[in-house]
C-alpha positions, -999 to 999 in steps of 0.1 A, spaced: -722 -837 -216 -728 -820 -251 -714 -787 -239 -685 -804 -229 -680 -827 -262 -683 -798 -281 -655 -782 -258 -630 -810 -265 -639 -807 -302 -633 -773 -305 -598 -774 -287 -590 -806 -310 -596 -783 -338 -571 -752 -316 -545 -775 -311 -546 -788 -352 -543 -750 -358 -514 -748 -334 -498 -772 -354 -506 -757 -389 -489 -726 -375 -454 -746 -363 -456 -759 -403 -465 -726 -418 -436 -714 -397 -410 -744 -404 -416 -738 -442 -411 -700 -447 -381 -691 -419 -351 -707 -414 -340 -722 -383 -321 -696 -372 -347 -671 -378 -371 -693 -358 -346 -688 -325 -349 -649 -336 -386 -649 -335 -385 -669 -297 -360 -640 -287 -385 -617 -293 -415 -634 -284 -397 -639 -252 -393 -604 -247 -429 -597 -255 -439 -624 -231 -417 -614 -201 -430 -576 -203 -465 -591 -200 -456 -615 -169 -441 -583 -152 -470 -557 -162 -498 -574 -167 -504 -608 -152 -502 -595 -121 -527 -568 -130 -551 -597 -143 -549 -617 -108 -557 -590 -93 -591 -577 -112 -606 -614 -118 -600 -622 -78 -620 -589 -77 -650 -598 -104 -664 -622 -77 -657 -603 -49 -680 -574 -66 -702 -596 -84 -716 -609 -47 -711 -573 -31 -730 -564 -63 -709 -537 -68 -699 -522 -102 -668 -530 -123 -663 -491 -128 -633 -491 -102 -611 -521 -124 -614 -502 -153 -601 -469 -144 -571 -488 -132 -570 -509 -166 -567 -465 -178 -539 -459 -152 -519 -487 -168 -521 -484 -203 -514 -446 -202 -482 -450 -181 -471 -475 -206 -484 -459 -237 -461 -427 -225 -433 -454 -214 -433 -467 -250 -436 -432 -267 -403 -425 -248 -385 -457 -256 -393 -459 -294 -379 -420 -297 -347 -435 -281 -341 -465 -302 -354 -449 -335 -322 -425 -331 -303 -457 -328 -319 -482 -351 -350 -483 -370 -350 -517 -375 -349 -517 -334 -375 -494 -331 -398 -520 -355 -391 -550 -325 -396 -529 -297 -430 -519 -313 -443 -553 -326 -431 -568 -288 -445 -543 -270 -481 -545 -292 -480 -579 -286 -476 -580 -247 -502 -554 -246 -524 -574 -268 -516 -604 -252 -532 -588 -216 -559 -575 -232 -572 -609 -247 -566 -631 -218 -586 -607 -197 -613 -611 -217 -614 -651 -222 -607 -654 -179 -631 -630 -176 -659 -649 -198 -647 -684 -185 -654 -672 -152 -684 -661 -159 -692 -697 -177 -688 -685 -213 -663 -714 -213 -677 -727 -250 -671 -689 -264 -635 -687 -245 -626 -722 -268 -645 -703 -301 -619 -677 -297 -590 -695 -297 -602 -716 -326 -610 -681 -344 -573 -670 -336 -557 -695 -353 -570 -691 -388 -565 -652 -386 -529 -652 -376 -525 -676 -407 -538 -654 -428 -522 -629 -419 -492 -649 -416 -492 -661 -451 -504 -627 -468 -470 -612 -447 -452 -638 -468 -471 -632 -501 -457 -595 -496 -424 -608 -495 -419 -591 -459 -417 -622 -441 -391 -625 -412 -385 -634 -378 -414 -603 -363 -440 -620 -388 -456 -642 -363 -452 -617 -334 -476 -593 -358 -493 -624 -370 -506 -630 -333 -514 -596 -322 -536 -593 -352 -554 -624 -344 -560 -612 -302 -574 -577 -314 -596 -589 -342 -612 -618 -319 -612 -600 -289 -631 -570 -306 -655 -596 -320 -669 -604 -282 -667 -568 -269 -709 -566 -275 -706 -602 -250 -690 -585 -226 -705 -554 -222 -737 -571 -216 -719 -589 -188 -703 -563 -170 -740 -543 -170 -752 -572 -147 -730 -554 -124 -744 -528 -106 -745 -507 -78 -720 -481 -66 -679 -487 -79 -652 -495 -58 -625 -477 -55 -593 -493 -67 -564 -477 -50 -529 -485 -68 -509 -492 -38 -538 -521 -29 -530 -533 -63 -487 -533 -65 -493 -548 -25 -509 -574 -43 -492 -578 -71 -457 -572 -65 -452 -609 -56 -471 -624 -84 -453 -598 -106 -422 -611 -92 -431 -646 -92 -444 -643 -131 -412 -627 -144 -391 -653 -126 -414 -687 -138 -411 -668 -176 -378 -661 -173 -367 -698 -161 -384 -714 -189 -380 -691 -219 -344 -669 -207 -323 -695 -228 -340 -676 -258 -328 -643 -246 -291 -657 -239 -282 -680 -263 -297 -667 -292 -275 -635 -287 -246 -661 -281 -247 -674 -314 -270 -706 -304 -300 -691 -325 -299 -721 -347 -302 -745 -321 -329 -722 -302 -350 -728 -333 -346 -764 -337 -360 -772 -298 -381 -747 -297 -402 -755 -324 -401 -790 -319 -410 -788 -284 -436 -764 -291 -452 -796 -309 -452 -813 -273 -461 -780 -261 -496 -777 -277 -507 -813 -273 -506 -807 -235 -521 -774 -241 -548 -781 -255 -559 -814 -236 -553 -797 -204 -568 -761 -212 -605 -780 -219 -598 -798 -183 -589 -765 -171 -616 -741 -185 -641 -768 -174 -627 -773 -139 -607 -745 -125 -640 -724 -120 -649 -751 -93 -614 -739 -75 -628 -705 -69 -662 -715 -65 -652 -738 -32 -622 -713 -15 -599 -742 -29 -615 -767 -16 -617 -787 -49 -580 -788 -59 -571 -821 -50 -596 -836 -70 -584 -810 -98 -548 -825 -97 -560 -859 -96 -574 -853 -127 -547 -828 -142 -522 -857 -135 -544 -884 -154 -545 -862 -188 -509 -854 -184 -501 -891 -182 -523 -896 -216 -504 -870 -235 -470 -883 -230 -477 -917 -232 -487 -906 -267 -469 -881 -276 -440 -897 -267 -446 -930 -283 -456 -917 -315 -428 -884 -314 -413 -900 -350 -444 -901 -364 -453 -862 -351 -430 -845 -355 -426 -857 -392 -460 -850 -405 -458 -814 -391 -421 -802 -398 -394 -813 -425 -363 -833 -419 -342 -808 -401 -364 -811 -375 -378 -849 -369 -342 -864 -358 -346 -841 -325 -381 -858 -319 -372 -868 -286 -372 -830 -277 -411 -828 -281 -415 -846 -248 -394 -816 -229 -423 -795 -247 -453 -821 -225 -440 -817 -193 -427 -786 -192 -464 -777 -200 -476 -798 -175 -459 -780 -149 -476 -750 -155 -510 -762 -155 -501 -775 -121 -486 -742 -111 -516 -724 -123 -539 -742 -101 -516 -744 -67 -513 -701 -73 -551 -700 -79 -551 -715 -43 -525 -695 -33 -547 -664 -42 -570 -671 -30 -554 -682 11 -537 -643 4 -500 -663 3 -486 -648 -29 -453 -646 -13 -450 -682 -16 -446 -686 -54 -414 -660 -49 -397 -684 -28 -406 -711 -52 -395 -694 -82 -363 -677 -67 -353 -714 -63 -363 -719 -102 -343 -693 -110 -310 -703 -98 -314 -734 -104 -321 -730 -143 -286 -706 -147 -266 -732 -127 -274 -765 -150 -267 -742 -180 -238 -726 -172 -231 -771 -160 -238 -777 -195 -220 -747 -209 -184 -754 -191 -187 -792 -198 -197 -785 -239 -236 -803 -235 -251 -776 -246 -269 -790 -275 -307 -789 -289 -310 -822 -270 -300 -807 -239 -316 -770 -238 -347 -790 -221 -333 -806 -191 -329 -773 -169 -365 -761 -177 -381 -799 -163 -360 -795 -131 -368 -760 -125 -407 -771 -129 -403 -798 -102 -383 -775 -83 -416 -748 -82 -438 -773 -82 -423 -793 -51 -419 -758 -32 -458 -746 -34 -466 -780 -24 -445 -780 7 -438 -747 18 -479 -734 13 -488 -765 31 -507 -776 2 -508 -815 1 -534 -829 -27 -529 -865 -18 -531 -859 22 -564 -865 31 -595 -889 22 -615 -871 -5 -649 -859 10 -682 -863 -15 -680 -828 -28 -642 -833 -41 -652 -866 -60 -633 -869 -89 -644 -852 -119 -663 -869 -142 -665 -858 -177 -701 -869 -179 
């Protein structure tokens, strides 16, 4: 019960440093510089869904299949090698072609591709020490980032170099500082893991991978691709204005569901998926919680964190809840999904996404609704849409049968 108090506490104190961030942000750069930084954030993020995710899957699925073979981790990180060197040449090449072009271009293809690469490299680490039940160092890390990337945020702006890559460099700082901090952790970890290596081949891996790879891009590119067409269509303004203040809504559900998450989603693994109805049961009670108040209290929000341009879209902070809450039930239905080998499934799903996000905009585009009230509506649909598919097509029904004894509900005692 302690361990987990102190889990909630520390992800209380995550999500208030989320929300210093969205001020610090919202008092030094404009709105439309805001929508600049999501277009490149976007970018950053989408290279990481396609490269990286995938890659990730892939090497925790293997951690438990090696840690009960007891076989070494040698084989994961000579393919961890393969892939940074083919994008570390990759990048060499691209930065020589858009420094002939642009410097300034060369400076965002650098701080977005640092970031992505940065990105991978954390999240490894914390899935890797959740899943070995480091969960209450996972939720010290991501208190630790927040700070950091102020700091480095705010000495960025003391240097009177602030702009829209700021918190792009702001957060890679913070994920290679703190994850360097728990390397000493983790190599102690990965010793426990002995015995001969196992060879990794890399056409096992892009089998594998090529539909999560596929799948990621797509569920990235549904919810964040307005960033990387409207802010070049002029709408950077607006981009700003609901992204930041749905990135309010955004964290709340983050942070409630990521201690529900770290505590729970090992049990997932642990049982071959037996324990994922009771883990949606649950999922769906803290989602209810946040936006009941969230939502009743958006005016009140939204005010203390931002300025006035800001709190008269309030109502956009709940597109921010939900769209969150899709993806913490995505993440556990692919978990399952993983693990039954029926990848394929979250294609289909997100194919569907995908056309269905374009469609409403260009809907909203033709019929002039396109408005920072608006942007939200084509992200909630696709999220039922993906949701709605994994649950029918993969057979996957959480509310089917009677709960046995071992799926009791989770109890937070």
């Amino acid at each position: 019960m302690r361990k987990k108090l102190l889990l909630a506490i520390l992800r209380v104190l995550s999500i208030a440093g989320q929300i210093g961030l969205v001020k610090l942000y919202t008092r030094y750069l404009l709105p439309a510089q805001l929508g600049q930084y999501y277009f490149f954030l976007t970018v950053s993020y989408s290279l990481n869904a396609l490269l990286f995710v995938p890659v990730d899957y892939f090497q925790q699925a293997q951690v438990f299949e090696l840690g009960r073979e007891g076989r070494s981790l040698h084989g994961l990180f000579q393919l961890n090698a393969k892939l940074f060197g083919a994008i570390g040449i990759l990048f060499l090449l691209s930065s020589a072609v858009t420094a002939f072009f642009s410097l300034s271009l060369m400076q965002a293809l650098s701080a977005t591709v640092l970031l992505s690469a940065l990105l991978y490299v954390s999240t490894a680490a914390k899935n890797f020490l959740n899943n070995q039940d480091y969960q209450l160092l996972v939720v010290i890390m991501l208190v630790i980032e927040i700070p950091i990337r102020i700091m480095i945020f705010f000495a960025l702006v003391k240097l009177k170099v602030a702009g829209p890559l700021s918190p792009l460099i702001a957060t890679a700082g913070s994920y290679l500082l703190v994850t360097a901090a728990v390397v000493p952790t983790m190599r102690s970890l990965v010793a426990r893991f002995k015995g001969e290596p196992q060879r990794v081949e890399m056409s096992t891996v892009l089998k594998f991978s090529a539909p999560i790879s596929g799948s990621a891009v797509l569920n990235w590119l549904q919810l964040q691709g307005y960033r990387l067409v409207l802010v070049p269509m002029g709408y950077a303004e607006a981009v700003g204005l609901f992204a930041t203040t749905s990135q309010i809504g955004n964290a709340g559900m983050n942070g409630a569901a990521t201690v529900y998450q770290q505590i729970y989603m090992p049990r997932i693994y642990q049982t071959a998926g037996k324990y994922l109805r009771s883990y949606l049961k649950g999922l769906l009670l803290v989602i209810a919680i946040v936006a009941t108040v969230g939502l009743g209290l958006r005016n009140q929000i939204v005010g203390l964190i931002t300025n006035g341009r800001f709190t008269a879209y309030a109502w956009v902070l709940g597109y921010g809840i939900f769209v969150e809450a899709g993806n913490f039930v995505i993440a556990a239905l692919v978990v399952k999904l993983t693990i039954d080998n029926n990848t394929r499934a979250q294609v289909k799903a997100n194919i569907l996404a995908a056309v269905t996000v374009p469609l409403l905009y260009l809907g909203l585009y033709f019929i002039h609704g396109l408005s920072v009230y608006t942007i939200g509506v084509p992200l909630v649909v696709a999220q039922a849409v993906v949701v709605s598919w994994l649950i029918l097509q993969s057979e996957i029904n959480p509310w089917k049968n009677q709960r046995s004894p071992e799926e009791a509900m989770p109890s937070l005692s």
